[in-house]
N, C-alpha and C positions, 0 to 999 in steps of 0.2 A: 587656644581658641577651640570653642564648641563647635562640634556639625549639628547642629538642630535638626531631629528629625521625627516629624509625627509619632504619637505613639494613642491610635485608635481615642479621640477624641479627650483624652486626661491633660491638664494643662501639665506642663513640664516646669520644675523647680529651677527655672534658670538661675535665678540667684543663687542657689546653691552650688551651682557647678561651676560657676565664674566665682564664686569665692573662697571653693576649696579644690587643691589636689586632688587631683583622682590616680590612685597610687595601684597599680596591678603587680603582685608578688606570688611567685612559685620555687620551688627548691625540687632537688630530683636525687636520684640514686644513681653511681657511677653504670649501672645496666642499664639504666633509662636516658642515658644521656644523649644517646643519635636518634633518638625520637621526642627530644624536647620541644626545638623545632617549630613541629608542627600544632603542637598546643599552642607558644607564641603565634605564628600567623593568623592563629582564629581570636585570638585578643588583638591584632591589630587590625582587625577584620571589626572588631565590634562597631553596633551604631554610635553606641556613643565610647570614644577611643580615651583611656586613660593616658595622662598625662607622661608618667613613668612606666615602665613595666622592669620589675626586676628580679633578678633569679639568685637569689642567696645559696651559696654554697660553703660550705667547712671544707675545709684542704683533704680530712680524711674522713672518710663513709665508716661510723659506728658498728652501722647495720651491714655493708659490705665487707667488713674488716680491707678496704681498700683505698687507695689516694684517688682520686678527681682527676679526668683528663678530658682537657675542655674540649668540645667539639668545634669542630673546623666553621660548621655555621654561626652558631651561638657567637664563637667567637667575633668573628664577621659581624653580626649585630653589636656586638659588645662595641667594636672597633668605629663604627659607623654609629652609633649614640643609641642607637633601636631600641637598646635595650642596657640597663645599669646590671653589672656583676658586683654583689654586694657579698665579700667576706665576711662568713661566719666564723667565731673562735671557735667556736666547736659543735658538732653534729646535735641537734638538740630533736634529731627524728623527725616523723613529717611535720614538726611544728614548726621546723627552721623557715617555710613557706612564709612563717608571719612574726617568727621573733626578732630577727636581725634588723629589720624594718619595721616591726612595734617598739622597736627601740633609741632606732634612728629616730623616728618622730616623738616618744614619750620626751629623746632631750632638748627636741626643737623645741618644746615648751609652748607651743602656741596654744593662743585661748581656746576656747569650745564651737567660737564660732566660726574660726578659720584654721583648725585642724583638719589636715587631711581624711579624707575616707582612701582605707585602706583593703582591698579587695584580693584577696586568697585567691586560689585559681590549681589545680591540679595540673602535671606535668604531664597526662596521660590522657590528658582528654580535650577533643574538639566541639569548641563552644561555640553554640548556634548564633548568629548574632546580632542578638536581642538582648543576652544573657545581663549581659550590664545593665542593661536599660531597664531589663526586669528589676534589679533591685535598685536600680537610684529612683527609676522615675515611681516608685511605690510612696516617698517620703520616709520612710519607719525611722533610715537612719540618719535622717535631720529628727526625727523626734527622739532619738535616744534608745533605739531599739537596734539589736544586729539583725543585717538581711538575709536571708537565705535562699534557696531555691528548693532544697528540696530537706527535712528534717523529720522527726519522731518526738513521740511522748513515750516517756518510760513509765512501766507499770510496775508494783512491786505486790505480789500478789505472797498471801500469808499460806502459810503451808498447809492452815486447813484448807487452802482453795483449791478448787478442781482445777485452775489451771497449773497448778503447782507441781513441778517435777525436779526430782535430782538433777534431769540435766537441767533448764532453765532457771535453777534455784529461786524460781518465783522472778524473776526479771521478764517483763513484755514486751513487747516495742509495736507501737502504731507509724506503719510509715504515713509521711505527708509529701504528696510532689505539687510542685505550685501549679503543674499542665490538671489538677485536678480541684482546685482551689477556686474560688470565686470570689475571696479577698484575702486578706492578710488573716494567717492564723498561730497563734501561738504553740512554739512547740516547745519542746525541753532542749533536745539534742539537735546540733546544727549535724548539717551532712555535706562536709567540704567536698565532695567531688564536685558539686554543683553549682562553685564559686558561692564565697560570704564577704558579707562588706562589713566593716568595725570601724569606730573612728580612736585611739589612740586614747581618749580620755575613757575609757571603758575600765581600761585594766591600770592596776599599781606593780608596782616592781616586784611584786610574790610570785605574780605570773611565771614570772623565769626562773625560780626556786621557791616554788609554793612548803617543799621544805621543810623550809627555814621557819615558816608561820605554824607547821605542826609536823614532829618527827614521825606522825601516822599515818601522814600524807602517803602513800605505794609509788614510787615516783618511778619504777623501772616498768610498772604497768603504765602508769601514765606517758610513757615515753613514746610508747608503741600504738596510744590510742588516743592523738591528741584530740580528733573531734569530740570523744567525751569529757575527757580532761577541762579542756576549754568551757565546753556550755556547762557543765559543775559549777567551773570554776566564776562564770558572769554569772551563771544561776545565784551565788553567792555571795554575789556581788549587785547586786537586786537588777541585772540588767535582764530585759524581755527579750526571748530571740522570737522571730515571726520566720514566715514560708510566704512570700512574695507571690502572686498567681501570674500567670501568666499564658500565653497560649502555644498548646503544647503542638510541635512539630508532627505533619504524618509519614515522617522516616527518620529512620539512623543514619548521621551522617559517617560516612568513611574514608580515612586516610590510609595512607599507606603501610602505616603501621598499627593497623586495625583500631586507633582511637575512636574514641564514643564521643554521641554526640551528648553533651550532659542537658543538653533540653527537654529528650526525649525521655519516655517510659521505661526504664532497665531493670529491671526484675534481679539482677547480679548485680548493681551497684545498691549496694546494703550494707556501709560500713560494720553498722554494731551489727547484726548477726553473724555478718560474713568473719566480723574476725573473731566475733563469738565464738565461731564453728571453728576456726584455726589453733585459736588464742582459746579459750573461755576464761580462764583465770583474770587473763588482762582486763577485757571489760567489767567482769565483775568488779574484779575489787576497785574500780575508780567506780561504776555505777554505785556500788556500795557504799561508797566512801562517803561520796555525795549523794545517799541516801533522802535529805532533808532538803536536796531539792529536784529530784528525782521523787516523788513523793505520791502519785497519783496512786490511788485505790482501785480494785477493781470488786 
């Protein structure tokens, strides 16, 4: 059952939401586990409240080199139905958020028009709560577009260009946040901190071993850097991702464990640069990879 709730004079896709799933999925790292938490309560906190919320885990953390030990709360939600604990076979990095449950759903096999929307959501972060409703009540992903909130276009700039340097190897990035938007805009690169919605018929089973469809694929770059991974990989798959607008909050909200509010302006929630600057090898080589749909000129 839906809470109907105004959303500043736009009618609302009710049909849509009484005849799909509304699936909210997160995964986390054994460090992050006593502040999970509190990202959950801000997705049950949304206006419009997803059906499931579930937090996929693998037995053992890749990137910890450590085992999982479930939290005392979590659990308690688990126990009480709040919340579905979906085992992962194996750590497949922040992308576990959305594999284990793009998977569940690719074998339910349902048609296009009653497949679930399936909505991403970060472990670390407290969502305003509108957040959802920004990208359902937008339509994009009843027309076959993934939602986002906040995303970039990638630039690939030629070395005679004055913005071109050894460190940036010609790679740009325009951010886009929806609190700055005044309709739906197309980006390249989704930005999962800020919840994304997908519906299950988007992706084919390469997704979980892309691979396999070319041994050139960098798959240990891509491991570490699913947001670009992913929009390549729908970029390639002729899917549009858009930036949903929305109206942007005038505070940060705050928890106890300093989680952000992903509605607001964050100047340090910058996937691709941020891991740029950690990482740089990583993003490149998936930016590069998927050069040809990464493809803007400057």
């Amino acid at each position: 059952m839906w809470v109907q709730v105004p959303l500043r004079g736009q009618i609302k896709f009710k049909t849509m939401y009484n005849k799909r799933k509304v699936i909210a999925t997160t995964s986390t790292i054994p460090s992050r586990m006593d502040n999970l938490h509190f990202s959950i309560k801000s997705i049950l906190g949304q206006s419009i409240k997803p059906d499931e919320i579930v937090v996929a885990l693998p037995s053992h953390s890749m990137r910890e080199e450590k085992d999982y030990e479930i939290h005392e709360e979590i659990k308690a939600m688990s126990d009480s139905g709040v919340i579905t604990l979906l085992h992962s076979e194996e750590d497949q990095g922040p992308a576990t958020k959305l594999f284990p449950v793009l998977k569940r759903e690719m074998e339910a096999g349902l048609s296009k028009d009653k497949e679930s929307i399936i909505i991403t959501f970060d472990d670390d972060k407290h969502y305003q709560r509108n957040a959802f409703e920004n990208l359902l009540s937008s339509g994009a992903i009843e027309c076959g577009a993934v939602a986002c909130r906040k995303g970039s276009r990638i630039y690939l700039a030629s070395e005679d260009h004055p913005f071109y340097t050894a460190k940036n190897d010609g790679i740009l990035e325009r951010i886009y946040n929806g609190g700055d938007e005044e309709s739906l805009t197309r980006v390249d690169c989704l930005y999962g901190t800020s919840a994304v919605a997908y519906r299950a018929s988007y992706f084919d089973q390469d997704v979980f071993d892309y691979s396999s469809v070319d041994e050139a694929f960098p798959e240990v770059s891509a491991f570490f850097v699913d947001d670009i991974y992913l929009s390549g990989y729908l970029g390639v798959k002729g899917k549009t991702i858009v930036v949903c607008p929305f109206e942007k909050t005038a505070f940060q909200e705050k928890a106890p464990s300093n989680v952000t509010d992903g509605n607001t302006v964050n100047n340090a929630i910058n996937p691709v640069s941020d891991v740029s600057k950690k990482t740089p090898n990583l993003s490149k080589d998936v930016i590069n990879y998927f050069s040809k749909v990464f493809h803007n000129k400057v």
